[in-house]
C-alpha positions as CSV (number, residue, x, y, z in Angstrom):
1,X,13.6,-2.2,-6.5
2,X,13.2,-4.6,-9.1
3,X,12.0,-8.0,-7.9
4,X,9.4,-8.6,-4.8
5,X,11.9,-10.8,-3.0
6,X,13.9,-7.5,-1.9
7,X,11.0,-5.6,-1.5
8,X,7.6,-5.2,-0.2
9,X,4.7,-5.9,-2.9
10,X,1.9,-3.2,-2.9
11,X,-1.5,-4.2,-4.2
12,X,-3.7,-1.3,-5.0
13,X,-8.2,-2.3,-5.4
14,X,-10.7,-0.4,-6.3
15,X,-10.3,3.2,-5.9
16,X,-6.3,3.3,-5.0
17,X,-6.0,0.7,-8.1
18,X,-7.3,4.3,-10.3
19,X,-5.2,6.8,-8.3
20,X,-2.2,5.0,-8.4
21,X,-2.2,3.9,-12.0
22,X,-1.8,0.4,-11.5
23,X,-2.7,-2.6,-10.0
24,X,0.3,-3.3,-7.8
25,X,4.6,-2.6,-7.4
26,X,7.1,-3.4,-5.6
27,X,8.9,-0.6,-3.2
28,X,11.3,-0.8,-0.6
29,X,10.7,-2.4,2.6
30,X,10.5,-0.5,5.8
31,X,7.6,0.8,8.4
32,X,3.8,1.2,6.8
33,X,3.9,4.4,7.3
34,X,7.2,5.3,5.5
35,X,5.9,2.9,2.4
36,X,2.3,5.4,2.5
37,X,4.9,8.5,2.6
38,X,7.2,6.9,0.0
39,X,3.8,6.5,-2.4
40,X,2.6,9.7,-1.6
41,X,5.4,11.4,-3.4
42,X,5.1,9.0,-6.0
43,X,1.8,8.5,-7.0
44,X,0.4,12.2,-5.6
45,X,-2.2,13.6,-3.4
46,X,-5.2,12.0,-4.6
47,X,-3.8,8.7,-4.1
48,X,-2.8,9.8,-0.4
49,X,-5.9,10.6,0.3
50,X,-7.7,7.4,-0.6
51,X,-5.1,5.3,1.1
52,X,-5.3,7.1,4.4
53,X,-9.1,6.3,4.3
54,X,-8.2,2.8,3.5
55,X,-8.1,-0.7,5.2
56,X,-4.5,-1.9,4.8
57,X,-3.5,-5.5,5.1
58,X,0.2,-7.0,5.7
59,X,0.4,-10.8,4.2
60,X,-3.9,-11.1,4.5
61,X,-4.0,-9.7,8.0
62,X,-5.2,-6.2,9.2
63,X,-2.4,-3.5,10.1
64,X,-3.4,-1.5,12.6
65,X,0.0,-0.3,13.7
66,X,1.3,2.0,10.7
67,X,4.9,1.5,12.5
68,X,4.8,-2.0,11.7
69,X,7.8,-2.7,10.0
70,X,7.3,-4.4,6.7
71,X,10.4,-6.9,5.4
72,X,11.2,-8.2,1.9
73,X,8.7,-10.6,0.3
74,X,5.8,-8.6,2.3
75,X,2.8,-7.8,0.5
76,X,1.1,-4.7,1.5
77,X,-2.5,-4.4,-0.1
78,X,-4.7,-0.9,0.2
79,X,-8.2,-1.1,0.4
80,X,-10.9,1.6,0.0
81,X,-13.5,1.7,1.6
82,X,-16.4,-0.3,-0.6
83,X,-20.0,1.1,-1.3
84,X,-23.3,-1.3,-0.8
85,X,-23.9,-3.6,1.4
């Protein structure tokens, strides 16, 4: 997928910003879930692993449906859980 207008846009922070690699790319739009499954066999196990532990949001708002389907021009951001307070 080349440009975010026929994809979804996936911003990695903290944690998920080191396992992936990078700060953020562009992969094809579909369900949450087959967008974390698309990524793990990607960017790995590690990375997996943080995002399932994760606050995800669609366009600033929480998912809490991993079936939500995600269209083109979405943006998808993972979020680790952060330590302090």
């Amino acid at each position: 997928i080349g440009s975010q207008a026929n994809g979804v846009q996936v911003r990695f922070w903290a944690g998920a910003k080191s396992a992936a690699g990078q700060a953020e790319m562009v992969v094809s739009p579909g369900s949450a879930r087959q967008i974390l499954d698309s990524l793990r066999s990607e960017l790995g196990e590690s990375f997996h692993t943080i995002a399932t532990s994760s606050s995800l949001l669609v366009d600033g708002g929480a998912l809490h449906d991993l079936d939500q389907l995600l269209l083109p021009g979405s943006t998808l951001e993972v979020l680790p859980p952060f330590a302090g307070g």
